[in-house]
C-alpha positions as CSV (number, residue, x, y, z in Angstrom):
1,X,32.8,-73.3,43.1
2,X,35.3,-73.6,40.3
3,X,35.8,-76.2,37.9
4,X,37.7,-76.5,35.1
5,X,36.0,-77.3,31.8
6,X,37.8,-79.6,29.2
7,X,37.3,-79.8,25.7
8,X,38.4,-83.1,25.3
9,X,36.4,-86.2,25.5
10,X,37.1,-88.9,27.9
11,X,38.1,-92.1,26.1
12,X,36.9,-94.8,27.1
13,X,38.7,-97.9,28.8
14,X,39.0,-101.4,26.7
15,X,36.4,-102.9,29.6
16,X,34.0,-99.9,29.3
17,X,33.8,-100.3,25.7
18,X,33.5,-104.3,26.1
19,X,30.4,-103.8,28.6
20,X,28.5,-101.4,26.3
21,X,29.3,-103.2,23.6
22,X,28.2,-106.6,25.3
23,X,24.7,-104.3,26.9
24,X,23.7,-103.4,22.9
25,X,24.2,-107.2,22.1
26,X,21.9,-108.1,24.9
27,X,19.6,-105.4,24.3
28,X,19.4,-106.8,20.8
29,X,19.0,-110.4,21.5
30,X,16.3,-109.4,24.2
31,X,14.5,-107.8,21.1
32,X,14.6,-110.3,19.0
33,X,13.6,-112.7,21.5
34,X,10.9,-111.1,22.4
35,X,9.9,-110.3,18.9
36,X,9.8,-113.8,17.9
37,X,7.6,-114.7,21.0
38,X,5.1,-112.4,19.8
39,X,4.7,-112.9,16.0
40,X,4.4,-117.0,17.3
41,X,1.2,-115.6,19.2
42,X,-0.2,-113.8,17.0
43,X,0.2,-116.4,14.3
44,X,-1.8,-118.8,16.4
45,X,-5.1,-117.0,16.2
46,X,-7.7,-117.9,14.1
47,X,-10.1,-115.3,12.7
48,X,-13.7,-116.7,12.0
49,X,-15.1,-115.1,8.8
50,X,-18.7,-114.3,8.7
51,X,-20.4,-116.2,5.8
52,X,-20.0,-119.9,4.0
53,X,-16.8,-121.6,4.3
54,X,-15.0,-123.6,7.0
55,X,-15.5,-120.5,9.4
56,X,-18.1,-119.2,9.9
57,X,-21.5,-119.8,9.0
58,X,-24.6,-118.0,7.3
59,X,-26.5,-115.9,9.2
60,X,-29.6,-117.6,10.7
61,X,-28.4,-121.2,10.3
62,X,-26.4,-123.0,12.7
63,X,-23.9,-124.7,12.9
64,X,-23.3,-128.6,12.9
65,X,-20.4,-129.4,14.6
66,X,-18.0,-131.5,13.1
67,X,-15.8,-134.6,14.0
68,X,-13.1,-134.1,16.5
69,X,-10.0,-135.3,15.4
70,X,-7.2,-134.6,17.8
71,X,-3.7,-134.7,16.0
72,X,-0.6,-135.1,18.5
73,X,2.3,-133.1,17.6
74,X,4.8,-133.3,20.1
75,X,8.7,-131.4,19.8
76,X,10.1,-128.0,19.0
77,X,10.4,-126.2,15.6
78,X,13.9,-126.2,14.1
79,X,14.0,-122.5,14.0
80,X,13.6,-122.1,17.9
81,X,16.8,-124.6,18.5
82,X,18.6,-122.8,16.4
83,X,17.5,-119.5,18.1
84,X,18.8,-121.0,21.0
85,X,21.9,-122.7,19.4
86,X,22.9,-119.0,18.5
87,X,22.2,-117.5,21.3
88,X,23.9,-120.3,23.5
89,X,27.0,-119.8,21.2
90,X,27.4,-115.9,21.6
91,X,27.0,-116.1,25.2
92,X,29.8,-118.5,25.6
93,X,32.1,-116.1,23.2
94,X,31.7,-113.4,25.4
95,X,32.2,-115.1,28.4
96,X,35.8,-116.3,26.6
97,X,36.5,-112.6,26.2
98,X,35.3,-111.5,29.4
99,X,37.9,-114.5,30.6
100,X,40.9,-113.8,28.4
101,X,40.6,-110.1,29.2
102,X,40.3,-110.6,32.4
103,X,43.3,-113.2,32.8
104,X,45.8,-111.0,30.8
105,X,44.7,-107.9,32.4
106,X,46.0,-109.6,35.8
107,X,48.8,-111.3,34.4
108,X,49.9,-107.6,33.0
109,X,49.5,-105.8,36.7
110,X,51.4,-108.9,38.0
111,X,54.3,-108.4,36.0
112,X,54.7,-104.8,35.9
113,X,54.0,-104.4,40.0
């Protein structure tokens, strides 16, 4: 029925600290991700525009169609490899943390115990 109330904050550990920290980077990259999935979308679309000119026609005339040309582009665009160079690079540098941390934090109960 009684507790006792502390003004103090709790601090938190090193590891607590280096998952939050490594949840707001992954929060982060998620957003950016996804934000550059959707402005690639939307940037596909083409508009037609009511009236003379390449699209769209005037009212009550129709349209001839043109000559199909089919262009073959084949790859990836430079700034989606280096999205993923990035990204491939942070996520080994926090797995090297995660590692080292890991290993001293054992190496440090093994000597002391």
């Amino acid at each position: 029925m009684f507790t006792s109330i502390t003004r103090r904050a709790a601090r938190l550990s090193a590891g607590a600290r280096l998952r939050r920290i490594t949840a707001v980077l992954a929060t982060v990259t998620g957003g950016v991700l996804a934000w550059a999935a959707v402005i690639t979308a939307a940037s596909a679309a083409t508009i037609p525009v009511p009236g003379d000119g390449p699209y769209g026609a005037r009212p009550g005339h129709a349209a001839r169609p043109g000559p199909v040309r089919v262009i073959m582009a084949g790859g990836m665009p430079g700034w989606q490899i280096t999205l993923i160079a990035v990204a491939a690079a942070l996520a080994a540098a926090i797995a090297a943390v995660f590692l080292d941390r890991a290993r001293t934090s054992r190496r440090a109960a093994s000597i002391t115990g």
